[in-house]
C-alpha positions as a Markdown table, in Angstrom:
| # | Residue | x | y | z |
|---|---|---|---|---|
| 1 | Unk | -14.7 | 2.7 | 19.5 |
| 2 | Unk | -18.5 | 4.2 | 19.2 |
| 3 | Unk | -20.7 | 2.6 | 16.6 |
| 4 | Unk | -20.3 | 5.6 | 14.0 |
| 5 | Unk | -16.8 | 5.7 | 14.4 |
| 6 | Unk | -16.8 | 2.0 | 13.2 |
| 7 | Unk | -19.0 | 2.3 | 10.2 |
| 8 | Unk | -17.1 | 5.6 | 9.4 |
| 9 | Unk | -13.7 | 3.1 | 9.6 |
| 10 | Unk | -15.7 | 0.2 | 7.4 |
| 11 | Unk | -16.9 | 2.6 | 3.9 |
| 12 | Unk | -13.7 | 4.4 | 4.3 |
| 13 | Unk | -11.6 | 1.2 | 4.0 |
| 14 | Unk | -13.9 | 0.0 | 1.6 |
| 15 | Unk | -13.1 | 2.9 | -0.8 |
| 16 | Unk | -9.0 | 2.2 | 0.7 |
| 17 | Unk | -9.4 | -1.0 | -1.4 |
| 18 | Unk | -11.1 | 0.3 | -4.5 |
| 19 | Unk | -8.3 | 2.8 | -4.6 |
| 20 | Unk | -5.4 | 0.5 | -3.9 |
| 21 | Unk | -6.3 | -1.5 | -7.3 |
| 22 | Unk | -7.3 | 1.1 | -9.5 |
| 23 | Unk | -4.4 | 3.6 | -8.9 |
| 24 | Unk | -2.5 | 3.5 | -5.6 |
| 25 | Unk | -2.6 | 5.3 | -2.2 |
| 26 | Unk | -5.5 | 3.9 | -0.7 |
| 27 | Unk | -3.8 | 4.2 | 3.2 |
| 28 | Unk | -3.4 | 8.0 | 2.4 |
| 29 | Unk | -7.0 | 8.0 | 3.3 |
| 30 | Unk | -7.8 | 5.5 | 6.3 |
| 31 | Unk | -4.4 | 5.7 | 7.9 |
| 32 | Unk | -5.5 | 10.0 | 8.9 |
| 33 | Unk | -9.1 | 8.8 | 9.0 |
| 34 | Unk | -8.3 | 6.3 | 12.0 |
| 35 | Unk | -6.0 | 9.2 | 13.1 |
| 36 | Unk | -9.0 | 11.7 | 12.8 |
| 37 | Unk | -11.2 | 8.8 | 14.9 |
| 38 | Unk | -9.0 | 9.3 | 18.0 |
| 39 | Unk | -6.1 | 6.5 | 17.5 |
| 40 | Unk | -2.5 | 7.8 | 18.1 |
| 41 | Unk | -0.7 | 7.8 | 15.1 |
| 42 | Unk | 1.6 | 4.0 | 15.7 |
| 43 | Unk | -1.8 | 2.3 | 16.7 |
| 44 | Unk | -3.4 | 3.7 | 13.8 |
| 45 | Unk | -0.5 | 2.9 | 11.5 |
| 46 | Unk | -0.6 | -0.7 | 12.6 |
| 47 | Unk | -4.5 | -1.0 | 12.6 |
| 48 | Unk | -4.3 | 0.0 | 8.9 |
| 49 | Unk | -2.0 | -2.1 | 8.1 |
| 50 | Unk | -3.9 | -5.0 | 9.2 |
| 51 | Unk | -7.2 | -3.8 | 8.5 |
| 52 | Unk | -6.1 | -3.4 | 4.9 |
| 53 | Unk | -4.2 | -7.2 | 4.5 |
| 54 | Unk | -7.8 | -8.9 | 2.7 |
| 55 | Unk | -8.3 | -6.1 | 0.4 |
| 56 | Unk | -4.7 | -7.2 | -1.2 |
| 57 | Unk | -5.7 | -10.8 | -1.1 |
| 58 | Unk | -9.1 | -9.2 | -3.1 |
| 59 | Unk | -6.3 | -7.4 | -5.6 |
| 60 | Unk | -4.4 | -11.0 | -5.9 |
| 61 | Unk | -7.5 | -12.6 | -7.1 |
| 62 | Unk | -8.7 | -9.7 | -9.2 |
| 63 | Unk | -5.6 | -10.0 | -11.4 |
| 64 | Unk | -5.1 | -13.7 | -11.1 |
| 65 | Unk | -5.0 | -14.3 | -14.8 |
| 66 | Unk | -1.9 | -12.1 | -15.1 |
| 67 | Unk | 0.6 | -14.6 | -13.0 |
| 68 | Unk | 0.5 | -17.4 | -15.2 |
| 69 | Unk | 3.9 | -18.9 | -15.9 |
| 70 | Unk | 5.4 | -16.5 | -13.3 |
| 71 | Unk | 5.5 | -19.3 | -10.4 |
| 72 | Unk | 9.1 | -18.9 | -10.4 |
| 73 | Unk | 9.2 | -15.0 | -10.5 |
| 74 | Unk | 6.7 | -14.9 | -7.8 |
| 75 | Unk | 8.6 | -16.9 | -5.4 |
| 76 | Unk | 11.9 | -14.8 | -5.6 |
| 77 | Unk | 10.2 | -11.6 | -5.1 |
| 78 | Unk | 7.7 | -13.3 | -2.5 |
| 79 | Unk | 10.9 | -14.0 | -0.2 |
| 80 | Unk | 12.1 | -10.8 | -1.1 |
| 81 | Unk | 9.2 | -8.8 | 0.1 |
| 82 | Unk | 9.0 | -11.3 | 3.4 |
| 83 | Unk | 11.9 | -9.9 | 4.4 |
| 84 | Unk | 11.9 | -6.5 | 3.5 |
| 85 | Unk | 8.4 | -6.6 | 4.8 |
| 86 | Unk | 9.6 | -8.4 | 8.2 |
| 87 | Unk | 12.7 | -6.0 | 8.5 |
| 88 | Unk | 10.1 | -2.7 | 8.2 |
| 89 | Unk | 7.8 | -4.3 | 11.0 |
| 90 | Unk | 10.5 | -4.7 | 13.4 |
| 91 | Unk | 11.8 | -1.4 | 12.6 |
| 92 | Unk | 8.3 | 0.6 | 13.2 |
| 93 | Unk | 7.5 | -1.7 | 16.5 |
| 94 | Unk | 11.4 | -0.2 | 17.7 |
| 95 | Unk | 10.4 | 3.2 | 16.9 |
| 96 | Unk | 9.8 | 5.7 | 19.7 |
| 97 | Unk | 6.6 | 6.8 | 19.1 |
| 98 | Unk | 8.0 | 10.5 | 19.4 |
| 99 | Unk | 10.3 | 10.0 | 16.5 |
| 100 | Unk | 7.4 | 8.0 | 14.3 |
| 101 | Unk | 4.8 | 11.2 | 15.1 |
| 102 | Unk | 8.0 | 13.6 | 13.8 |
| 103 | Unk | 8.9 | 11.1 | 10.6 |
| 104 | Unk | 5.0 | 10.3 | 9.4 |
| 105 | Unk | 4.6 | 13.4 | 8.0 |
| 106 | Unk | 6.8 | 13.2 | 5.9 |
| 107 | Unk | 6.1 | 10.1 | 5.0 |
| 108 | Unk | 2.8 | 11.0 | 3.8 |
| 109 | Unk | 3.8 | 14.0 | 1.9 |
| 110 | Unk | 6.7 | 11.6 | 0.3 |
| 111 | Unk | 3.5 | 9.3 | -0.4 |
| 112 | Unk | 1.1 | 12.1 | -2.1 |
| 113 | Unk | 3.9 | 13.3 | -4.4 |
| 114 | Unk | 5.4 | 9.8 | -5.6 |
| 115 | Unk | 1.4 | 9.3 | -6.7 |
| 116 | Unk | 1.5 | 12.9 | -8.3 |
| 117 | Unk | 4.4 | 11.4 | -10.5 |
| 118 | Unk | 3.6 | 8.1 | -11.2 |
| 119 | Unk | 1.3 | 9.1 | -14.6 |
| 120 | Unk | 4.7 | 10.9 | -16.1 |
| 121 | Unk | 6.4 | 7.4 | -14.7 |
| 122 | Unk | 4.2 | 5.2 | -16.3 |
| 123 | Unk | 4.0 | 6.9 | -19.6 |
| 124 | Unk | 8.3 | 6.4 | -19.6 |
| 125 | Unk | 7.6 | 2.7 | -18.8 |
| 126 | Unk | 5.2 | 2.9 | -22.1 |
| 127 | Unk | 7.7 | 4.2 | -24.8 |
| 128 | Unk | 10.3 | 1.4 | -23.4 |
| 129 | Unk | 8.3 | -1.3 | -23.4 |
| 130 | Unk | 10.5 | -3.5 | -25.8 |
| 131 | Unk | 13.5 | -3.2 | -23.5 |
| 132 | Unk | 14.8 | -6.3 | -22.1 |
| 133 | Unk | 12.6 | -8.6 | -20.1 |
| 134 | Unk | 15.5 | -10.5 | -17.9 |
| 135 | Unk | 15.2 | -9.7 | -14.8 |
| 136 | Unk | 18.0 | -7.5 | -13.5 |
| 137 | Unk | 20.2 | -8.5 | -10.1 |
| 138 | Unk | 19.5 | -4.1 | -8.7 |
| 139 | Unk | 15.5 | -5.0 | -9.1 |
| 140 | Unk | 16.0 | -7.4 | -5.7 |
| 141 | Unk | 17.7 | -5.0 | -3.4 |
| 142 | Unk | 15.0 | -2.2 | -5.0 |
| 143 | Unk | 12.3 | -4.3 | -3.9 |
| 144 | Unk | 13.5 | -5.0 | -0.8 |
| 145 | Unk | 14.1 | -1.5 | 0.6 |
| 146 | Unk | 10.9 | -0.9 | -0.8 |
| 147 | Unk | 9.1 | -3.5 | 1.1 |
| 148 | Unk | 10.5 | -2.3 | 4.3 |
| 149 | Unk | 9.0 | 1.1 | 3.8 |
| 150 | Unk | 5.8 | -1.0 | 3.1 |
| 151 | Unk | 6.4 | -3.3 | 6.8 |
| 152 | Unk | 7.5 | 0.5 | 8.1 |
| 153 | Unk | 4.4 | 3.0 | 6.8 |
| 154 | Unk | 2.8 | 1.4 | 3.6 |
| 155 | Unk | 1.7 | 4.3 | 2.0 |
| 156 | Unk | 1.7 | 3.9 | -1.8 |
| 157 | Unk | 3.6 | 1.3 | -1.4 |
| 158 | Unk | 2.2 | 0.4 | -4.5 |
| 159 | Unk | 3.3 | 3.3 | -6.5 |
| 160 | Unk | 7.1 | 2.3 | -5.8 |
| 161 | Unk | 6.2 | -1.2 | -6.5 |
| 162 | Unk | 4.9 | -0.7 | -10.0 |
| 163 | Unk | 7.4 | 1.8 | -10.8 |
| 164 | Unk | 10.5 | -0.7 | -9.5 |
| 165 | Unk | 9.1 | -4.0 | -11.1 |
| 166 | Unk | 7.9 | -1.9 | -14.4 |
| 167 | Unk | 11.7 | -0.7 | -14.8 |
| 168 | Unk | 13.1 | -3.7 | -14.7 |
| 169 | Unk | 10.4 | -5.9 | -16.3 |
| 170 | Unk | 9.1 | -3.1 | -18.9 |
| 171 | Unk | 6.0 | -4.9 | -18.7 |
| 172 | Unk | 3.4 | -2.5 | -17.2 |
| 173 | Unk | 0.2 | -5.0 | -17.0 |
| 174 | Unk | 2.6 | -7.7 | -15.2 |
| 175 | Unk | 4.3 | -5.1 | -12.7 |
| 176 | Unk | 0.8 | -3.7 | -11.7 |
| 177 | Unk | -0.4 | -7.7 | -11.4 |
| 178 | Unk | 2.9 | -8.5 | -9.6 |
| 179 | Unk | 2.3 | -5.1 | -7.4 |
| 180 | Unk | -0.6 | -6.5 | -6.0 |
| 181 | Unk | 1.2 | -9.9 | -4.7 |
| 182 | Unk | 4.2 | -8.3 | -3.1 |
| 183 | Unk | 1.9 | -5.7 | -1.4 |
| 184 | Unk | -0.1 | -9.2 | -0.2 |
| 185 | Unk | 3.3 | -10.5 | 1.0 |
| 186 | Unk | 3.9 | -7.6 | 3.0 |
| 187 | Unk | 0.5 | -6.7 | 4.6 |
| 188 | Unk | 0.9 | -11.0 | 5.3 |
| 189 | Unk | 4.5 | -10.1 | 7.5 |
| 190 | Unk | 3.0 | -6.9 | 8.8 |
| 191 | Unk | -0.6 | -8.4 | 10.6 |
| 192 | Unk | 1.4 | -11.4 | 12.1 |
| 193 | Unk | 4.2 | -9.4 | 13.0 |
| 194 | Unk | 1.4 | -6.1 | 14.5 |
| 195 | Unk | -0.6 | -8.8 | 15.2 |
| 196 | Unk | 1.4 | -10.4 | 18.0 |
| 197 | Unk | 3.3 | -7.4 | 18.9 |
| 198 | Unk | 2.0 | -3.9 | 18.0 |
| 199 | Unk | -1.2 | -1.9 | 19.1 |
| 200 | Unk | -3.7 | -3.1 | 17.4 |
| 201 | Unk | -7.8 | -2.2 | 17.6 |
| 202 | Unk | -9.0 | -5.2 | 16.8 |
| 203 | Unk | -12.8 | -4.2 | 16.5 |
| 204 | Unk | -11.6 | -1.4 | 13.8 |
| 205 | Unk | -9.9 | -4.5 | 11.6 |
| 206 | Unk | -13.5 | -6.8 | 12.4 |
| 207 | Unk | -15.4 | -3.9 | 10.3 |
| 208 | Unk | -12.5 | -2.6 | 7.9 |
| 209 | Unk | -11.5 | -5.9 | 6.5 |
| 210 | Unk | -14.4 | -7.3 | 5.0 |
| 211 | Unk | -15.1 | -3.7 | 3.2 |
| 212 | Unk | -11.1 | -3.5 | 2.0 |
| 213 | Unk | -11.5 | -7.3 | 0.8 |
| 214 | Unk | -14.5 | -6.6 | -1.1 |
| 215 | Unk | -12.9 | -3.3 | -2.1 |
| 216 | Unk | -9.7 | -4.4 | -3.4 |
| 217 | Unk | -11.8 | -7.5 | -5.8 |
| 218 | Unk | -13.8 | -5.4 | -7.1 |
| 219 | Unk | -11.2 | -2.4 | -8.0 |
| 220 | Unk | -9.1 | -5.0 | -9.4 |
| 221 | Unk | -11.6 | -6.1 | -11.6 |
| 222 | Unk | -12.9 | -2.3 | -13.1 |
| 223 | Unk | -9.5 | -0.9 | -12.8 |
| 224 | Unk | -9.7 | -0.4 | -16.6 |
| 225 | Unk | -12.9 | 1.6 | -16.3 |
| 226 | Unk | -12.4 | 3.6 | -13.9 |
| 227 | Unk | -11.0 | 7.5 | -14.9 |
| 228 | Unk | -7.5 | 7.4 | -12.7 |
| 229 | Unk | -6.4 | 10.6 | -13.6 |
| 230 | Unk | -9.6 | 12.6 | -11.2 |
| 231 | Unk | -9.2 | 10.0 | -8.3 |
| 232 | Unk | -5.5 | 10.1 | -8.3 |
| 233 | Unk | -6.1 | 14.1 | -8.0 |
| 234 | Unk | -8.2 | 13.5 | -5.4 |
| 235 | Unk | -5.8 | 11.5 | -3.5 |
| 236 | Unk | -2.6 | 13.5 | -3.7 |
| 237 | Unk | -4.8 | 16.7 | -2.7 |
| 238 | Unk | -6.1 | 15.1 | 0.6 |
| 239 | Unk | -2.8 | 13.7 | 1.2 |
| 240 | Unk | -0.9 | 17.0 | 1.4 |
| 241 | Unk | -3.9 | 18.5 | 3.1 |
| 242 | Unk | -3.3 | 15.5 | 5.9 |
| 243 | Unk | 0.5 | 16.2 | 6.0 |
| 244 | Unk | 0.0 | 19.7 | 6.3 |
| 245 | Unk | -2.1 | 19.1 | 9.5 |
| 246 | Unk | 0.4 | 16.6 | 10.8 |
| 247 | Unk | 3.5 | 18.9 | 10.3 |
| 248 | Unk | 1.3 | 21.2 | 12.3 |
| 249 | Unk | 0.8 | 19.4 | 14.9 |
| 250 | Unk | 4.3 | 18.3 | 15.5 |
């Protein structure tokens, strides 16, 4: 890839990362952007995936306060996510890339609106806040389905995550904390699994990854300063606009 193409790749993942810890949908912008850069839609799918993997390890440590005492929590929904994530992998490696180019779309549009919603679905999580805290048996097969969608596409995976673990936890400031582990989990499956198998442009991930890392820390740590409302507007509005031009060129 040219020189310019690369730097393009490396500010654009960096803001991928700010976005992914202050309000979700970070691949809804350099999953078309490596699209736009000339990589078919599975090899740019897979790139971003990997590319993107530090910038959750940046989110991990950004909210690393949040998971003390949750050792045991962590675990069951790590080996949740591991397979969910590992299931999605295999699923988009299996997939003609005929019927991925037809489903992606849709995907993305599924993506943009799910981040529309997620201000109405947070402010529900709000007013039940005292509900119980147990975990409930539904919140493991929820997780799970939506950790293959992460292995599969990935996009606002961490919208589904918060809204799945805030349900069943009512605790928004640990589902957002836990969001960022699981999403770790299942970048982790997704760059060993693309890694040894998929179509990946390895000179893309050497520039994107350090600007996602660096991205994804420091989102984490102004998430509360940042205005989400404007940048989640921002967001959704490209992301239509990109499944509008992929549904076109189906």
């Amino acid at each position: 890839m040219p020189a310019v193409d690369l730097v393009i790749a490396a500010v654009v993942a960096f803001l991928a990362g700010v976005i992914n810890s202050v309000a979700g949908g970070g691949s809804l912008i350099l999953f078309p952007t490596l699209v736009a850069l000339g990589l078919p839609p599975i090899a740019a799918n897979v790139t971003n995936s990997v590319a993107q993997w530090p910038g959750y390890l940046g989110g991990v440590a950004g909210f690393r306060r949040e998971y003390v005492g949750q050792r045991g929590r962590l675990v069951r929904f790590g080996v949740t996510a591991l397979l969910g994530g590992t299931a999605g992998s295999i699923l988009l490696l299996t997939t003609p890339s005929n019927a991925f180019d037809l489903v992606v779309p849709v995907l993305v549009l599924l993506a943009s609106l799910l981040l529309a919603v997620q201000p109405l679905l947070t402010r529900r999580l709000a007013e039940d806040a005292n509900g119980p805290r147990r975990d409930p048996r539904w919140v493991y097969l929820a997780l799970f389905a939506a950790t293959v969608y992460g292995g599969y596409f990935g996009g606002a995976l961490g919208v589904i995550l918060v809204g799945v673990l805030g349900i069943a936890l009512h605790r928004l400031a640990l589902a957002n904390a836990l969001k960022s582990a699981l999403s770790a989990i299942t970048a982790t499956v997704t760059i060993v699994v693309f890694g040894l198998f998929g179509d990946v442009h390895w000179d893309v991930v050497a520039v994107a990854a350090p600007g996602n890392l660096l991205g994804g820390f420091l989102g984490a740590r102004i998430a509360t300063r940042i205005p989400a409302r404007p940048l989640r507007i921002l967001i959704v509005t490209f992301g239509v606009g990109v499944a509008i031009y992929l549904f076109a060129r189906v």
